[in-house]
MARVODO-638766 format. One record per residue (C-alpha): x, y, z. Coordinates in steps of 0.05 Angstrom, whole numbers, padded with zeros to 5 digits, always signed. Layout:
<sites>
XYZ...
</sites>
This chain:
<sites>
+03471+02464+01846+03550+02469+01860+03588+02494+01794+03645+02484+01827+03632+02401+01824+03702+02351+01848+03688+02292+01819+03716+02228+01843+03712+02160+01834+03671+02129+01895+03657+02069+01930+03617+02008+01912+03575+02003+01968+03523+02029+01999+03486+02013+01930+03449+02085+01920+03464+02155+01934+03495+02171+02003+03511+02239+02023+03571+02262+02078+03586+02334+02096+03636+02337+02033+03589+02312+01977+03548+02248+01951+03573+02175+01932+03535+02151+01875+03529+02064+01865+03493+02034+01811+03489+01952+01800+03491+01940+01726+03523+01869+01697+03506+01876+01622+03516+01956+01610+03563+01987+01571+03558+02062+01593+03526+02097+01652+03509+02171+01654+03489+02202+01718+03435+02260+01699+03428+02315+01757+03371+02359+01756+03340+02427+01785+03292+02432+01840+03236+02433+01799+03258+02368+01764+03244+02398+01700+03316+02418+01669+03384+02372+01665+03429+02410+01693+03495+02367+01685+03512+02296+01666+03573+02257+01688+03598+02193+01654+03610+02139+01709+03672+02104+01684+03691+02063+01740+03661+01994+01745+03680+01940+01801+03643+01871+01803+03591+01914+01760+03578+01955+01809+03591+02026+01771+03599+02088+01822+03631+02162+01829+03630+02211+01883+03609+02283+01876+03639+02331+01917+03591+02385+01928+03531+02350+01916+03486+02348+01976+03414+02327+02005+03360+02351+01965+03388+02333+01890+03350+02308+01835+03374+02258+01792+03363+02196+01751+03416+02149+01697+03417+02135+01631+03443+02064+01621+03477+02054+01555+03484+01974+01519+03454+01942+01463+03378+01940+01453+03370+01867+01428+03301+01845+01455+03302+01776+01426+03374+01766+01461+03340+01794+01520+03378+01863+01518+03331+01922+01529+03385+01986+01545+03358+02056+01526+03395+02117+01539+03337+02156+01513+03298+02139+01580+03318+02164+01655+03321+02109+01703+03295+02116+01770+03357+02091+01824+03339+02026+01845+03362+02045+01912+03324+02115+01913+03296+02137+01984+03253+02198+01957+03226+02210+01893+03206+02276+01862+03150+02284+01810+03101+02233+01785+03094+02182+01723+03061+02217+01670+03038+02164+01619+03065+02182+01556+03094+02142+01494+03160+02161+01512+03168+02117+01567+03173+02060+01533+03238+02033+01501+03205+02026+01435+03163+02058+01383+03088+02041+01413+03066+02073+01334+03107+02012+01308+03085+01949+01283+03140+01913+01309+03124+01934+01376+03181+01922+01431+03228+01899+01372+03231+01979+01351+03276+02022+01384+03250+02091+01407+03284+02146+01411+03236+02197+01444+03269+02224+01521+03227+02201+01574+03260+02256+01626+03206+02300+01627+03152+02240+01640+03180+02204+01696+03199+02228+01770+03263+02247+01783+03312+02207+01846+03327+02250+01907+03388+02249+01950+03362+02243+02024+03392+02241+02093+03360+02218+02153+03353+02265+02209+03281+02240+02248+03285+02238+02309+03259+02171+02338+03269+02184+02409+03252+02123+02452+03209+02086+02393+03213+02010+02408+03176+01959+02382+03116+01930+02409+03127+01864+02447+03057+01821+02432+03051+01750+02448+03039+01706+02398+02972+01683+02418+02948+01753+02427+02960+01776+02367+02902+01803+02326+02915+01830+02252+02882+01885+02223+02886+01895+02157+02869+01966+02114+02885+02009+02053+02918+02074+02077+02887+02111+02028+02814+02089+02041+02811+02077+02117+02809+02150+02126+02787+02183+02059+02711+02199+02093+02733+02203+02165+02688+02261+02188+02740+02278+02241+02809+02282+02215+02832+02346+02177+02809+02337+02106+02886+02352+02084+02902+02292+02126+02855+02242+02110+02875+02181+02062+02946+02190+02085+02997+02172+02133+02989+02227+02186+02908+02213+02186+02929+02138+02207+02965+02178+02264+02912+02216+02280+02885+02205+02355+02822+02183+02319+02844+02131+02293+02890+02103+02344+02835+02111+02391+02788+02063+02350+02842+02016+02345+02863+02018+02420+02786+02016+02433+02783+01948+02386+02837+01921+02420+02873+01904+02352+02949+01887+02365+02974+01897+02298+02963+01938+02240+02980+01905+02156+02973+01960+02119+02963+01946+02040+03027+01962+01995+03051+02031+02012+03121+02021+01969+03105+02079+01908+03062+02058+01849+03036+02118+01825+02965+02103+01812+02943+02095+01742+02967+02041+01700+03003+02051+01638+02962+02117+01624+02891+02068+01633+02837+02096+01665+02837+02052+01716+02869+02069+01785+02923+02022+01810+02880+02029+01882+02912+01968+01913+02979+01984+01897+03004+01920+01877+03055+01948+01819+03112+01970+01855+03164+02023+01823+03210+02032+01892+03226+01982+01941+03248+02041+01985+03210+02099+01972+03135+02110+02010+03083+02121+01955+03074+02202+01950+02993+02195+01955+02991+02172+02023+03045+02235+02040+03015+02306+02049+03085+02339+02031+03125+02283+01999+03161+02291+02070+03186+02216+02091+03184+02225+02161+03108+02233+02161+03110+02156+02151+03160+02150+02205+03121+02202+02252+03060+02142+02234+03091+02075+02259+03125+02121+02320+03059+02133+02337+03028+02068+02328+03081+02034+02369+03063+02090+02427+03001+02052+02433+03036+01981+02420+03003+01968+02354+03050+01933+02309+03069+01956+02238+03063+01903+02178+03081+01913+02108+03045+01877+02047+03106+01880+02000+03101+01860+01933+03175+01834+01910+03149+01784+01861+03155+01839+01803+03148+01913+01787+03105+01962+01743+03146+01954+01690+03109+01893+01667+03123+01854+01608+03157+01866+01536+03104+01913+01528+03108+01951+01588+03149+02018+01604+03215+02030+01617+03231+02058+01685+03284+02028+01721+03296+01956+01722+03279+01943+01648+03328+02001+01623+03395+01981+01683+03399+01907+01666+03331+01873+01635+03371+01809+01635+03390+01808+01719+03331+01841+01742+03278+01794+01709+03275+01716+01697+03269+01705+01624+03235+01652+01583+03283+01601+01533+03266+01660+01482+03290+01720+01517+03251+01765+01480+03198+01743+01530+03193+01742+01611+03176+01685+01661+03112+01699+01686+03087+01666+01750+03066+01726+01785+03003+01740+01725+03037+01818+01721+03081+01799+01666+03149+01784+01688+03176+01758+01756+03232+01802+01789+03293+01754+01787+03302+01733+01861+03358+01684+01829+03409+01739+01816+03454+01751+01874+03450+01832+01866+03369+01826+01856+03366+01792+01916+03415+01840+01953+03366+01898+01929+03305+01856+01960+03345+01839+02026+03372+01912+02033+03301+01945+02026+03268+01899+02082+03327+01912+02128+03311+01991+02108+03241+01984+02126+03257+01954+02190+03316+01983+02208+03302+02055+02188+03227+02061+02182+03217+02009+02244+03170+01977+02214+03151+01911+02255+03138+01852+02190+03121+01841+02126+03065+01802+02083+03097+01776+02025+03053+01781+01963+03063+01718+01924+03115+01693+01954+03115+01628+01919+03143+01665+01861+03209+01696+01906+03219+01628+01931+03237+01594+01859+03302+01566+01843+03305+01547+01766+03227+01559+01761+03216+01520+01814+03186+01538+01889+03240+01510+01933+03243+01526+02010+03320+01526+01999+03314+01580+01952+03359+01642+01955+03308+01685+01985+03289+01633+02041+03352+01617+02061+03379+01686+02057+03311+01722+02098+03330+01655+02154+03405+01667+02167+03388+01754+02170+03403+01775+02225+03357+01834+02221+03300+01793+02192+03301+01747+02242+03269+01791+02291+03218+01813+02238+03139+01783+02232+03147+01746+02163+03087+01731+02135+03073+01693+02058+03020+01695+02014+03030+01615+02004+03027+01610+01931+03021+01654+01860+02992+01660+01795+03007+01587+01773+02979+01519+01795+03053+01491+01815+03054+01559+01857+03012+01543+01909+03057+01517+01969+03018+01526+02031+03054+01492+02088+03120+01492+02045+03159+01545+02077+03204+01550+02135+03200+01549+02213+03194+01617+02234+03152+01642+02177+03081+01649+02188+03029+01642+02121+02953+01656+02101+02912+01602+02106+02863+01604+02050+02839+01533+02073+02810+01556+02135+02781+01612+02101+02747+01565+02056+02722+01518+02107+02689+01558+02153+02650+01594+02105+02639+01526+02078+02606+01496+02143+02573+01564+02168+02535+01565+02097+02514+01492+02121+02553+01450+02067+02560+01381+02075+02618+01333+02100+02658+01401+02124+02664+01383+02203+02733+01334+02198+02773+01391+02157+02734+01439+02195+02761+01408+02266+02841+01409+02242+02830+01485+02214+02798+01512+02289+02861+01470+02323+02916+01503+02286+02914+01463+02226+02974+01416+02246+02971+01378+02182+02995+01434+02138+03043+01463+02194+03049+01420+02245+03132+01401+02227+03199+01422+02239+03181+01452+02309+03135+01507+02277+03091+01542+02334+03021+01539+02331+03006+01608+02301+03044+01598+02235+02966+01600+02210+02940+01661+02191+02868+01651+02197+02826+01695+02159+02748+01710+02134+02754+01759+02086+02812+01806+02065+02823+01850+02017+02817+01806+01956+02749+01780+01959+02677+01791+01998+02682+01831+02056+02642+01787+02107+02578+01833+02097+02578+01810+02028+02593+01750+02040+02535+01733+02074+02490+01776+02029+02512+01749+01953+02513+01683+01927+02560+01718+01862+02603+01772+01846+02583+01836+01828+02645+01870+01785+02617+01895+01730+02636+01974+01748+02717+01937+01743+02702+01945+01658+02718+01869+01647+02649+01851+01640+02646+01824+01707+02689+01762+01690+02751+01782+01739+02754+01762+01811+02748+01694+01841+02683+01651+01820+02686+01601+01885+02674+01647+01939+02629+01599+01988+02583+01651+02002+02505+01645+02015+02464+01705+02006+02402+01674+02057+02356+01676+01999+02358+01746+01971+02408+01767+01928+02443+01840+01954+02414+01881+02005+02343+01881+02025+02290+01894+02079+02271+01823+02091+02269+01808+02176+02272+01739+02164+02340+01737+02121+02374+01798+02150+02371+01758+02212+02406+01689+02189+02454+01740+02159+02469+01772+02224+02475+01701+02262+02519+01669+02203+02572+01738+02205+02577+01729+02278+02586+01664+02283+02637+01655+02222+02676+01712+02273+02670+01681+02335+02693+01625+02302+02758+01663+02283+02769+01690+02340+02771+01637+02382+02812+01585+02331+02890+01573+02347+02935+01604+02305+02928+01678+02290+02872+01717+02265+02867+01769+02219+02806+01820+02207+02792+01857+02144+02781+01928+02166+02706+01946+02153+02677+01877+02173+02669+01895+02243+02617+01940+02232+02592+01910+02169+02626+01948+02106+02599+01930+02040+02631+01927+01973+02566+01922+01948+02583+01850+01911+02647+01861+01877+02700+01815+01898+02758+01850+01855+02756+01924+01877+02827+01931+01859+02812+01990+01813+02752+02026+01853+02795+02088+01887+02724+02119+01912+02666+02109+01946+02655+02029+01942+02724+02011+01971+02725+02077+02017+02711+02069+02092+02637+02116+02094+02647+02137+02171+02588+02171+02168+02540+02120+02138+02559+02067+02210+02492+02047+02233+02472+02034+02310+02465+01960+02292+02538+01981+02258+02562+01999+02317+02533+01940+02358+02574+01892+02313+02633+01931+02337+02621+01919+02410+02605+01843+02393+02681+01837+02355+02715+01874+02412+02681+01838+02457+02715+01773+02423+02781+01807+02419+02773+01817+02489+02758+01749+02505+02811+01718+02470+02870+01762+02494+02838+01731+02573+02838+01669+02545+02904+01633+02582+02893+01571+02529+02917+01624+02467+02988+01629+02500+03007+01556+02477+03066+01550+02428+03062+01478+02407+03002+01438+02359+02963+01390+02400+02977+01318+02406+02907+01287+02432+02961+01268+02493+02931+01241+02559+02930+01300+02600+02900+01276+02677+02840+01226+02694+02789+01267+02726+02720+01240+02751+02744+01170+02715+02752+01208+02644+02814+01207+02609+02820+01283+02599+02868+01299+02528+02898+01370+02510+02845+01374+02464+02778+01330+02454+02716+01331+02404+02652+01315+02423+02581+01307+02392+02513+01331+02411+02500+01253+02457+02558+01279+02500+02607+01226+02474+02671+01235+02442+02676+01241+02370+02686+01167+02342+02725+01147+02276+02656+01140+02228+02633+01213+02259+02681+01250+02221+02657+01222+02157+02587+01242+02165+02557+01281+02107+02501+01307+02144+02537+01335+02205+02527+01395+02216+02556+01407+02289+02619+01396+02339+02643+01407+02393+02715+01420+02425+02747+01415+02495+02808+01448+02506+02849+01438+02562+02878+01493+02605+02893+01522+02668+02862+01555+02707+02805+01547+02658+02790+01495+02601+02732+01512+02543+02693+01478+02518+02657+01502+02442+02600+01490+02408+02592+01503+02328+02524+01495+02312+02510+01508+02234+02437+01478+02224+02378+01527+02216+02356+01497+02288+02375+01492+02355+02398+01432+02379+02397+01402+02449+02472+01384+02479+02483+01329+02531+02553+01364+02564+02607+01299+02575+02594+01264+02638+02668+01297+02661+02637+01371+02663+02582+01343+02711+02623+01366+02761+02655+01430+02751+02636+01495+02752+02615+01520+02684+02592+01589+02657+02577+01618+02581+02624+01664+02566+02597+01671+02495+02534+01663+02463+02550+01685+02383+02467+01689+02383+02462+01738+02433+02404+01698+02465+02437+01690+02534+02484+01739+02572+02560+01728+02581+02585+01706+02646+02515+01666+02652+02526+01602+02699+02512+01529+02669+02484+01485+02714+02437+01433+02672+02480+01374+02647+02434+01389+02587+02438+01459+02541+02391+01486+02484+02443+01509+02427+02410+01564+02387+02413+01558+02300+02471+01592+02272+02511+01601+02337+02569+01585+02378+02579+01582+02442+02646+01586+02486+02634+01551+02551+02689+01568+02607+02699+01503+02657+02734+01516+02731+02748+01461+02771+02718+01470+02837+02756+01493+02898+02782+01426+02939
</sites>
């Protein structure tokens, strides 16, 4: 470090640390402090080398400007007020604060007692007032500057209704893959391997959502269990330092440069509803120690935080500078990491104005009028920990949202339940009654199976419960109504008769997907059949259950593959995908004296669904017509355990038909149709292509 240090009073803005060729401009958002200390540190992190009072404060913004100071220093602050927890003050200049607005950090959280603002030996718990340094504990702030070198890097232009989601874990997609160098694996550059990108381009996924990657430093509060998810964020900037070989930043950026090269999209899952800091009881890192009272939403008793996120306090989205942080970090991640969208963990809980979920809230309004935003995927997680949380269909036109109710549903009818087929029919159409307003397009839905949280779809179709006991909670975590069917045997087994309705269940539930409006999303793993062996909650499982095992990919493995590529394929030829608008049931054209609609349901007697059919508990079958040119489809869902003989409408008589997809596997693709009568095999669907014929 500089002896020779200038210092000078700053700017307000950029929030953060910003370096020049002279020195470094320090900004730190505090409302309630009293005193702010900025702590600089050796390269090793280890020793304080120097600390510098920041005494000017504008619109509680505080800043100063080192001359001298450069890329590459360590620092943190020390945020002086009073500590009154049941006034809702919690200041500590005992503990280093991480900079809000860090881009690197150096070091790692090492759980000690020290990080918390009070004595953890006390009986009066967060009420006492420790006085133990956290310094050497907690990792240190690093001034950065941005030198990568995009080049041409732009981002991928995919149609709306040819976009295919793939979701992973950075960490365990590659962990066990036999072909990437073991340094690289579970990181960054082994998702930029050729390997990889390869399989992807090969699976003809469009986009990538990779699970939280903002740094959360593994183990919570010194636990034994592994925060493997990543869903308790300590930066909203900073790329967590397990998924980086060197702690280098630009390996991330060297990832998503080479993703876009083979026009896969980049998505996010961000978790903004609240941090690792937790409740009362929780450490003291950053927010907690700068301004507990603007950075979380407290109860009538301050003592205590607003929880709607089940993590122990919600980040306060409701303060003008907390929402400034949260706007300024997605802009970051867009404009300097490229990244191409973001899944928005709980975003009920962002979107609350006075406790309540409001889509006029701050965040809302402010993510609609960004400029930067506005060009970004924005995906929510419609709802959160609480039962006035859950909001899907409640937020804006030009936001997209998972669609737990088609999950539910088609596992639902595909494990033969009863009286599934009317919800089931508005779910494969785009479910218009949840988004169908305010001009939203057709893929605001984001269908999914399976995804992280939960069965993968091997399991799903192999266990009628949840298997979490290895969690530690005595296996009463994860979700209870999981609308699975196990065929008969609980787990795996060796039984022909049940592996086989297993098989013909998993590829029907994902030709079903596949070929539903609105836009799909795969768990990685469930296209060659990855099992989590029954546990439905693997948040904590960094190792072999929640791992990808490359080498363990059977032949039949592999055939599942082909059969999901095969429907990726089909979809992205599928002209009736690129519609933007719901259907209306709108008289399209009379053809062979049949009034032909945009979209049409039929039963097995070749007639159109009637008023009294949809209310039938037995029904077990549908199918759909869907207008297009050059080619309309017409699809079967069959869920009884027997085939069933279909009478085609009296309007296909005369057009040239041919099966494009048999989920059964019974009959080839591209096989012609020419009986006005057609066996539909148990467990199946099938995707019939109609052409008119030449005049």
């Amino acid at each position: 470090m500089n002896n020779d240090i200038r210092v000078l009073s700053g700017k307000p803005y950029p929030l953060g640390a910003t370096c020049d060729e002279n020195g470094t401009n320090f900004a730190l958002f505090s409302a309630h402090a009293e005193k702010v200390e900025l702590c600089l540190f050796d390269e090793s992190g280890c020793k304080e080398l120097k600390r510098f009072a920041i005494t000017v404060n504008d619109n509680n913004i505080w800043h100063i400007y080192l001359e001298g100071i450069g890329a590459g220093q360590l620092y943190g602050y020390r945020v002086y007020g009073p500590y009154e927890p049941a006034k809702g003050k919690r200041f500590n200049p005992n503990k280093l604060l991480m900079d809000p607005y860090a881009k690197q950090l150096q070091g790692t959280i090492i759980w000690h007692k020290a990080l918390f603002g009070y004595d953890t030996d006390s009986p009066d718990k967060d009420l006492s007032f420790s006085t133990l340094d956290s310094a050497p504990y907690v990792p240190k702030s690093v001034v950065t500057k941005d030198t990568f070198d995009w080049e041409d890097d732009r981002r991928p232009q995919i149609d709306a209704g040819k976009r295919v989601i793939y979701e992973m874990h950075v960490g365990g997609y590659t962990k066990l893959h036999p072909k990437i160098e073991a340094a690289q694996r579970g990181k960054f550059t082994g998702l930029a391997s050729k390997e990889v990108i390869n399989y992807l381009n090969w699976l003809d996924v469009t986009s990538v959502e990779l699970l939280p990657v903002f740094s959360f430093f593994g183990e919570k509060h010194g636990m034994y269990i592994d925060n493997y998810w990543g869903y308790e964020t300590l930066s909203y900037f900073v790329p967590e330092a397990r998924y980086m070989v060197e702690n280098n930043l630009d390996e991330f950026k060297q990832m998503v440069k080479a993703l876009h090269a083979n026009q896969k999209e980049v998505i996010l899952d961000v978790v903004y509803n609240h941090t690792i800091e937790g409740n009362q009881l929780g450490p003291t890192l950053c927010y907690r120690g700068i301004d507990n009272e603007s950075y979380y939403t407290l109860q009538s008793n301050p003592r205590f935080y607003f929880d709607s996120t089940g993590c122990g306090a919600s980040f306060n989205l409701q303060n003008p500078y907390v929402l400034t942080l949260v706007m300024d970090s997605l802009r970051y991640w867009v404009e300097k990491m490229h990244v191409d969208g973001f899944r928005f963990d709980l975003a009920s809980s962002m979107s609350r104005m006075r406790g309540e979920f409001t889509p006029d809230s701050g965040f809302l309004m402010a993510a609609r009028q960004d400029e930067v935003l506005r060009q970004a995927l924005l995906i929510a997680e419609p709802w959160d920990a609480t039962m006035d949380g859950y909001r899907i269909g409640g937020f804006p036109p030009g936001w997209h949202e998972w669609n737990d109710r088609y999950r539910d549903v088609v596992r639902r009818f595909w494990r033969s339940d009863r009286k599934q087929v009317g919800e089931l029919a508005s779910r494969l159409s785009g479910s218009s009654d949840i988004f169908g307003y305010a001009n939203r397009d057709i893929d605001s839905s984001i269908n999914f199976l399976t995804s992280h949280d939960g069965f993968t779809l091997h399991d799903l179709v192999s266990y009628n419960s949840k298997h979490n006991s290895v969690n530690g909670e005595n296996n009463r975590d994860g979700n209870d109504a999981n609308w699975s069917w196990n065929s008969g045997i609980e787990g795996e087994t060796e039984d022909a008769s049940v592996l086989n309705n297993r098989e013909l269940r998993l590829k029907a539930m994902l030709a079903t997907l596949l070929m539903s409006f609105g836009t799909p999303m795969l768990f990685a793993g469930d296209e060659f059949g990855n099992t989590q062996f029954g546990n439905n909650n693997p948040y904590c499982q960094n190792n072999v259950l929640t791992w990808i095992v490359w080498n363990a990919i059977r032949q039949e493995d592999r055939n599942l593959a082909r059969y999901v590529r095969y429907l990726i394929q089909l979809r992205h030829k599928m002209s009736v995908f690129n519609r933007t608008k719901f259907f209306s049931g709108r008289l399209i054209e009379k053809y062979a004296r049949y009034d032909i609609k945009d979209i049409m349901w039929f039963r097995e007697d070749g007639v159109e669904f009637q008023s009294q059919d949809w209310y039938m508990e037995d029904k077990r079958s549908l199918a759909c017509f869907i207008y297009g040119e050059p080619a309309a489809y017409f699809i079967i869902y069959n869920a009884n355990a027997q085939s069933v003989n279909w009478k085609l409408p009296e309007f296909m008589h005369k057009t040239n038909i041919s099966l494009v997809l048999d989920s059964s596997e019974q009959i080839k693709a591209d096989t012609p149709i020419e009986s006005e009568n057609v066996e539909i095999p148990a467990w199946s669907v099938w995707v019939l292509e109609l052409r008119k014929p030449e005049k």
